[in-house]
C-alpha positions as CSV (number, residue, x, y, z in Angstrom):
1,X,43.9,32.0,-135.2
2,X,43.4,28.2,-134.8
3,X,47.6,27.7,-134.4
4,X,47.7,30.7,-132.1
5,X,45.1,29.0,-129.7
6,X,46.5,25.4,-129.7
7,X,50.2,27.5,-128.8
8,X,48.7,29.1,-125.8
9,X,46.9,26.1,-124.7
10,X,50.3,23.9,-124.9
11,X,52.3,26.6,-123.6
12,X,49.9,27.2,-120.6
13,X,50.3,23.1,-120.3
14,X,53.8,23.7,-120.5
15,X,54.2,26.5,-117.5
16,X,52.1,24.3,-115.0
17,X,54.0,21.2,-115.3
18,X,57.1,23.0,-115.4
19,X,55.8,25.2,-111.8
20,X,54.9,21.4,-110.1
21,X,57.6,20.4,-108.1
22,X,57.2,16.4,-107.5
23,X,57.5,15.6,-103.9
24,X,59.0,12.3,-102.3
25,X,57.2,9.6,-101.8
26,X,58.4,8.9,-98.1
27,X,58.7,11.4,-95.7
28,X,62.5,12.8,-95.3
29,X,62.6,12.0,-91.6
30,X,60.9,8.5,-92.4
31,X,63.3,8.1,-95.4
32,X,66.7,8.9,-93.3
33,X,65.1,6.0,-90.3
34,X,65.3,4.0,-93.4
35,X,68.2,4.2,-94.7
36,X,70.1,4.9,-91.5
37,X,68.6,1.3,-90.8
38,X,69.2,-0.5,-94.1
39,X,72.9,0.8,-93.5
40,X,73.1,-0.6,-90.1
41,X,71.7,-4.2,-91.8
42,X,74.6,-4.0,-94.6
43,X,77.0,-3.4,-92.1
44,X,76.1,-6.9,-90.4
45,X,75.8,-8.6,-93.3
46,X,79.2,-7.6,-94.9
47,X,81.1,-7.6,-91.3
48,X,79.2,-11.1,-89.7
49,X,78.9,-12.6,-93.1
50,X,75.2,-13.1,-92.5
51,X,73.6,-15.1,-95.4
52,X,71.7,-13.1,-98.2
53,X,68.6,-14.6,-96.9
54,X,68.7,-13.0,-93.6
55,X,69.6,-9.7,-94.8
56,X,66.7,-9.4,-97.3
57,X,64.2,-10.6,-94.5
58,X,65.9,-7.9,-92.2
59,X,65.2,-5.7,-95.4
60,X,61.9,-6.1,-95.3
61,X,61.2,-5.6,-91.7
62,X,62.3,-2.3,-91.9
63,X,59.7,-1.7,-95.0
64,X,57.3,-3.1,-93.0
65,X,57.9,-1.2,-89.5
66,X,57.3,1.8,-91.9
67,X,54.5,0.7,-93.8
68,X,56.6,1.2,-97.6
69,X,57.6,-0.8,-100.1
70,X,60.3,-1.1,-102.7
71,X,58.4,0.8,-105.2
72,X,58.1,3.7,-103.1
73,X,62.0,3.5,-102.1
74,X,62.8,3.8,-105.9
75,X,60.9,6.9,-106.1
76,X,62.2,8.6,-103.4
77,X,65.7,7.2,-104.8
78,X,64.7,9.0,-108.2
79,X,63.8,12.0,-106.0
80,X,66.9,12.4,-104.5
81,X,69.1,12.0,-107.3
82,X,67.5,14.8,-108.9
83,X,67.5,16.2,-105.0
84,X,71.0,15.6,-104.4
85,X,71.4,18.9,-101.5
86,X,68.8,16.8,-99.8
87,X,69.8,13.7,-99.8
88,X,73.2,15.3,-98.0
89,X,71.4,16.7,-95.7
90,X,69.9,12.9,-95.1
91,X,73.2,11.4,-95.1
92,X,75.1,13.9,-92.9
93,X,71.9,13.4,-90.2
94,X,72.6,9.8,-90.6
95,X,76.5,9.9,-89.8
96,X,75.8,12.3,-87.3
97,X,73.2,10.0,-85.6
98,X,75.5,6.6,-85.7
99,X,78.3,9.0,-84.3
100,X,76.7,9.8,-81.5
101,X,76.1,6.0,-81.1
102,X,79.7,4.4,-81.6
103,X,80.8,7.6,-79.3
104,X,78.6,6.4,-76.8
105,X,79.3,2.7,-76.7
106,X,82.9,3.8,-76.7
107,X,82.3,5.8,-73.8
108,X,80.9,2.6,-72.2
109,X,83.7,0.4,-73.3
110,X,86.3,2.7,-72.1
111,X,84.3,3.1,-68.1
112,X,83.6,-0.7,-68.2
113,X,87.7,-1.5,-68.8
114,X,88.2,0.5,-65.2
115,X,85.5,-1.1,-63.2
116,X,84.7,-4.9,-63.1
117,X,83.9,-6.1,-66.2
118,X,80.2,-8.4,-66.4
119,X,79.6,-10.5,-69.1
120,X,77.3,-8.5,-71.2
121,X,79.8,-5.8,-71.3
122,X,82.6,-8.2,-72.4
123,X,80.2,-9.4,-75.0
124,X,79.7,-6.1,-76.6
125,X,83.9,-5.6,-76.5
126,X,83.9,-8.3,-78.9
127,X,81.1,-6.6,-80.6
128,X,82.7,-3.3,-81.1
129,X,86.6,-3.8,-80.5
130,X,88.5,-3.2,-83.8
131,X,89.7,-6.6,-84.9
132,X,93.2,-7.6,-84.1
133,X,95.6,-8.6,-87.2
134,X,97.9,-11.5,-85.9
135,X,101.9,-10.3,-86.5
């Protein structure tokens, strides 16, 4: 009767930690800002060969503008692996958002080249012009 009762007991353990579903530890809006951001800063580091140093301290602005740290990055990393669907969603949000950016500042690269061109607009040519290979 004794084994019968300690089987029920771990089963019943069993069925509610099986029924709890974990949640992430940042929110998923908060968590695509993130990493929509930390993309943008590996972007400039790999394309401006900006130093290591600058990139980490751009790093951790971004936890610090939304109040997480590493530790709660890895576990909404471990989330989303598990979580893959969502964390497609997150990424397809992501490329739709920096989309709609580049397809903007083409837009405003394309109108500046038929009207006078300023100096902050030239600027940003260089900025987001495809670079030229020399023949």
């Amino acid at each position: 009767m004794m084994k019968i009762k300690v089987l029920l007991i771990t089963g019943l353990f069993l069925l509610m930690a099986c029924q709890r579903q974990p949640k992430p530890a940042i929110a998923p809006k908060t968590y695509k800002n993130i990493l929509k951001e930390l993309i943008l800063i590996n972007l400039l580091h790999d394309d401006l060969s900006l130093k290591d140093s600058i990139s980490f301290n751009l790093q951790n602005q971004v936890y610090k503008k939304y109040h997480v740290d590493s530790l709660q990055l890895k576990q909404n990393t471990a989330y989303y692996a598990e979580h893959p669907k969502d964390l497609i969603k997150i990424y397809e949000q992501i490329y739709n958002e920096l989309k709609k950016k580049a397809d903007s500042l083409n837009k405003l690269v394309s109108s500046s080249k038929k009207q006078k061109k300023t100096a902050p607009v030239k600027v940003l040519e260089k900025l987001v012009a495809p670079a030229q290979v020399p023949h």
